[in-house]
N, C-alpha and C positions, 0 to 999 in steps of 0.2 A: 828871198821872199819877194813875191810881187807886189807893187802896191796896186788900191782898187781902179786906177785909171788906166790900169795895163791890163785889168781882168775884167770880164765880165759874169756875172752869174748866170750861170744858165739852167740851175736844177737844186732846190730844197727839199732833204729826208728830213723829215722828225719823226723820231722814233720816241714813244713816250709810256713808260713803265708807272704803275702807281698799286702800292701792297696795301689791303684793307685788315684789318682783322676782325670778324666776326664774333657773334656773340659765344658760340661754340669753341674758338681758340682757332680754329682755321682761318687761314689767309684766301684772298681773294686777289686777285692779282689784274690788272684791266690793264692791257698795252693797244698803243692804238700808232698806227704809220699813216704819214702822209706826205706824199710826193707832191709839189707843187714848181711848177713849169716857169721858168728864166726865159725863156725862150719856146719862138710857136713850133710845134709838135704836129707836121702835117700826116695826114693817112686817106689813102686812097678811097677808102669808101666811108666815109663819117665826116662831119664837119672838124677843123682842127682843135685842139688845144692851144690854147692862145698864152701869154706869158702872164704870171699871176691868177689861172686858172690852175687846180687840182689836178693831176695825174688818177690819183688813187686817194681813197681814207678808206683804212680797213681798221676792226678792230678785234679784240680777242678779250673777253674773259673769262678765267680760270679759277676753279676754286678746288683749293690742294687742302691735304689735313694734315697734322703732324707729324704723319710717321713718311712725308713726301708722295701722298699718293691722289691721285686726281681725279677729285671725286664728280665735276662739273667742269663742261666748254661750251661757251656760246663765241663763236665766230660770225661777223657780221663785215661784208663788204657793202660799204657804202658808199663809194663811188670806185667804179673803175670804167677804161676803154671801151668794154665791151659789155655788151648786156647776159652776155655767161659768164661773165668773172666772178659772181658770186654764189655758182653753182657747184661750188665744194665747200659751202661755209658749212654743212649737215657734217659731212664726213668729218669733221675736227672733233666729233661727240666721240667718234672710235679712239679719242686719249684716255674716255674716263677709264679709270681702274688701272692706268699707267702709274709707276713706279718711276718720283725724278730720282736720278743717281746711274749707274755704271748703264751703259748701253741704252740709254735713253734716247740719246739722239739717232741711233740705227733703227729704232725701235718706232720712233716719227716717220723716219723715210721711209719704212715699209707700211705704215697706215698709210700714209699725206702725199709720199715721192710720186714724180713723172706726173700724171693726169691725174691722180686722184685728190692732190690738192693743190692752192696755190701758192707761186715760191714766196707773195712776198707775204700773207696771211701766216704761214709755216715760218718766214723767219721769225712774228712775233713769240712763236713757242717756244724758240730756242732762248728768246731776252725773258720771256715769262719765268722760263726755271732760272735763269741765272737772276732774277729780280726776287724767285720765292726763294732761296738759298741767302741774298743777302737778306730777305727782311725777316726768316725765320732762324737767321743763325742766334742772337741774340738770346732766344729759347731755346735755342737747341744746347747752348755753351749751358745756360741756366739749367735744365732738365739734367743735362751732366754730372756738373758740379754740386746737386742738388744728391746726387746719387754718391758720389767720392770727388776730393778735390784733385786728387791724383790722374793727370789724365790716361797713364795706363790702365788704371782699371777701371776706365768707363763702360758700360755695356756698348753701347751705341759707335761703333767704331768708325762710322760712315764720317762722323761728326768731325773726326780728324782727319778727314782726303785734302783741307787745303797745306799741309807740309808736305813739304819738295813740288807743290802745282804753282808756286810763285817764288820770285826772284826774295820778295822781304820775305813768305815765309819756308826760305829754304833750311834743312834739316842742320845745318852749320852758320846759319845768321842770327844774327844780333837782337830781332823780332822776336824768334822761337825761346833765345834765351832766358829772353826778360820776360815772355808769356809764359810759355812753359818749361821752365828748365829741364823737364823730368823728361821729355823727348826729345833731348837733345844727347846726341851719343856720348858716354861718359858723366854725363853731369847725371847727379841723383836728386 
C-alpha cells in the first residue's frame, strides 16, 4: 500500500443511495453521483475544471411498490461538461411500469443504452434496485413468514434468489443453515 506522500488524489465518486418509505408502504429510493476533480480537467472549447470543482452531480429518484415494480422516475442532471448532458434526464420515465428482478438490467440498456441515456445517470439505476432490494427485504422476509414459516412453501419465490448469488449465502454454508435449515440439501 502506498502511503499519501507517494499519491496524489486526482478524482472523487460519491455515490449515495437513501430508501424512503411512504405512507402507502412503497419505498422511494433517491441516489445521487458526484464526481469532483483532484486535478484540473482541460477541454478545448469551455473553460477548464479546476481541482475541487465538480465534474458532475446527477441525481435519480425512484418510487417502486411492493410487488418490485416502478411506479415513478425523476432524473435530474445538475451539473455536468456540457449543456446536453442533461437531455436524457425525460427518457428515464420509460422505467415506470419496469419489473426489478430477472432481466432488469437488459431491460435498462434497451430503454437508456448508447444515446438515449446517460452512462453515468443509468449507473444510478442499477445501485437504486440493488438499494430497493436491501431496504425492502426486511418485508419481503416478513410478508413471507407471515404467510408459512417454512420457506419452501413460500408463494413468492423471487424472495429466495439471494441462495447460491453469494459466498455466505451459498446452498452448503453455515449462513443458510442457521437461517434456513430447510433449504439446505438434506436437512429438514
Amino acid at each position: 500500500m502506498s502511503t499519501d506522500n507517494e499519491r496524489e488524489l486526482v478524482h472523487t465518486r460519491q455515490v449515495t443511495c437513501r430508501a424512503f418509505r411512504l405512507k402507502n408502504g412503497w419505498l422511494e429510493i433517491e441516489a445521487t453521483l458526484s464526481d469532483e476533480k483532484g486535478q484540473e480537467v482541460a477541454f478545448r472549447s469551455r473553460p477548464p475544471v479546476l481541482p475541487g470543482q465538480f465534474m458532475h452531480r446527477m441525481s435519480v429518484t425512484m418510487t417502486i411498490d411492493s410487488d418490485y415494480v416502478i411506479r415513478d422516475v425523476k432524473a435530474q442532471t445538475l451539473l455536468a461538461p456540457w449543456p446536453m448532458c442533461g437531455g436524457t434526464d425525460a427518457a428515464y420515465r420509460g422505467l415506470v411500469g419496469l419489473r426489478i428482478g430477472a432481466g432488469f438490467s437488459q431491460q435498462v440498456r434497451e430503454i437508456l443504452g448508447g444515446i438515449q441515456g446517460c452512462t453515468h445517470v443509468t449507473e444510478l439505476v442499477s445501485q437504486i434496485a440493488n438499494t430497493y432490494m436491501q431496504a425492502s427485504w426486511p418485508d419481503r422476509i416478513a410478508r413471507q413468514m407471515d404467510v408459512d414459516q417454512d420457506p419452501r412453501r413460500w408463494p413468492d419465490k423471487s424472495t429466495l434468489t439471494f441462495v447460491n448469488h453469494c459466498h455466505a449465502w451459498r446452498q452448503d454454508g453455515e449462513t443458510l443453515v442457521q437461517e434456513y435449515p430447510e433449504l439446505v440439501p438434506g436437512e429438514k
